[in-house]
C-alpha positions, 0 to 999 in steps of 0.5 A, a space after each residue: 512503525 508495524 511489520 508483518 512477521 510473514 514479511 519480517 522473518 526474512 532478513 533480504 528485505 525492509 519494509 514497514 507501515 508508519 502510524 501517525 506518531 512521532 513526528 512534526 505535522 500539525 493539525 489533521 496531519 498530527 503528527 507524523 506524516 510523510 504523505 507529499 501529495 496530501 495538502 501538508 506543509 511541504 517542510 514537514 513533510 520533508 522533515 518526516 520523511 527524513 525521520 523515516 528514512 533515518 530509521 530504515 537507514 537510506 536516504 530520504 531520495 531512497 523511498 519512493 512513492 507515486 502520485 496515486 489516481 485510484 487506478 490500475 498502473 504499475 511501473 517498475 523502478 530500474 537502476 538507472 531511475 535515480 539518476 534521472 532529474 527528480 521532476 522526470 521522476 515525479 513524471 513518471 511515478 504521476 497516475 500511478 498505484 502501484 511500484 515495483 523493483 529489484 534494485 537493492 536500497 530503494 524502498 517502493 511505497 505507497 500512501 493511504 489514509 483508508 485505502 488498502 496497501 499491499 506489500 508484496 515480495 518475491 524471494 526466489 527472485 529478490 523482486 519487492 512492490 508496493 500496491 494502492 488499493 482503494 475500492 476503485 484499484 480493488 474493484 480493477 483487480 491491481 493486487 492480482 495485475 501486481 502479483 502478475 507484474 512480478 511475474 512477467 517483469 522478473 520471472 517470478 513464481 508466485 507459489 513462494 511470493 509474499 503479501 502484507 495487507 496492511 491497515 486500512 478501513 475494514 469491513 464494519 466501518 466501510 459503508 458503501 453505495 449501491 453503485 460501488 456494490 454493483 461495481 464490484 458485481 460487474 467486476 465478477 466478485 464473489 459478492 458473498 465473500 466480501 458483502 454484507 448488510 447493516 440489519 439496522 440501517 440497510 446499508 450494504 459494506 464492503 470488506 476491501 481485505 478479503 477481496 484483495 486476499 481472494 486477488 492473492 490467492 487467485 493470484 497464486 499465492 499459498 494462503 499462509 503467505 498472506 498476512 492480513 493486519 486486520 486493523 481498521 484505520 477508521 476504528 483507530 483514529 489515534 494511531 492511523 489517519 483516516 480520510 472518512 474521519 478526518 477529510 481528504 486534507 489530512 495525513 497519511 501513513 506510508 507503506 514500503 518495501 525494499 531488498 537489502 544488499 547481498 552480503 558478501 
């Protein structure tokens, strides 16, 4: 697993971004992956999770991730939320990109396979989310509407918040169409920023990570709390699943965030 050292040096909180070693999958899910929603046998999936949450030390039912739908909608987890039947919890995490919480020991996670996740934490107020941002989520502005649900959902000051942009596929390798460019012109991007041609085939790319930075920073968030990882999942198929090289039937890595306790 990877961490952020913006994220790592402070000891109220856990989180993490798995690779795809050392687990139990097969195939395009090798080996290690704790996607639920991604096609894989459902009992290795189960046993990668265990493995994970054995290493973050909190039950398995602790890590949380939603049923994404390349949208836009974040949800909050409250205290009461684990002891709701584990079906009307799946309800309630279903079309949703992005979670977010205070309870200590509950770990908000989302799952990607090129697509951009962002951590966030609120420290003034021990608030944590997990954000997925793929070219539809980013084009939708989720990261900036997360930075704004930590806001108005816990009062926090978004001058001391924190962010990891964690792998995902980075500007060299992610190709677009015209009409993801145009979506992104028509969402009022700065198209200078984050576009750019191919000399040789024409074709135009798209840096998903700076323009969820930009979000960030438009957001509030000073630029030295932001901490980009800069690795490219499709560029680096051995450690990280891609959707691009592997198909949609393949394995995922996760991306979580959790407060600790308060020492007494």
């Amino acid at each position: 697993m990877l961490q952020f050292p913006v994220l790592g040096k402070d000891c109220s909180i856990s989180h993490f971004v798995t690779t795809r070693q050392g687990g139990v999958s097969k195939g395009a899910y090798a080996s290690f992956n704790p996607g639920e929603y991604s096609g894989d046998d459902p009992e290795a999936v189960r046993a990668n999770r265990k493995l994970l949450s054995e290493a973050i030390g909190i039950p398995a039912e602790r890590v949380l991730a939603p049923f994404q739908v390349h949208g836009a909608e974040i949800r909050p987890i409250g205290p009461g939320f684990l002891s709701l039947p584990e079906d009307e919890q799946r309800l309630y995490m279903h079309g949703v990109d992005a979670l977010a919480t205070n309870v200590p020991e509950v770990c908000v996670a989302v799952s990607t396979a090129d697509c951009v996740p962002v951590l966030l934490y609120a420290p003034d107020v021990r608030a944590v989310a997990a954000v997925h941002a793929g070219w539809r989520g980013t084009v939708q502005r989720i990261a900036a509407k997360s930075v704004r649900f930590l806001v108005d959902e816990y009062g926090a000051d978004p001058r001391f918040m924190k962010a990891g942009i964690a792998p995902s596929i980075g500007p060299d390798a992610f190709e677009v169409g015209e009409e993801v460019v145009e979506a992104f012109r028509a969402a009022g991007f700065e198209m200078l920023r984050i576009q750019k041609r191919n000399i040789v085939t024409g074709k135009a790319h798209i840096d998903l990570w700076e323009a969820n930075r930009l979000q960030l920073l438009a957001g509030g968030l000073s630029a030295e709390n932001i901490e980009l990882a800069g690795i490219c999942t499709y560029t680096h198929p051995d450690e990280f699943f891609s959707a691009r090289r592997l198909g949609v039937k393949s394995g995922r890595i996760l991306s979580g965030i959790m407060i600790k306790p308060q020492s007494k």
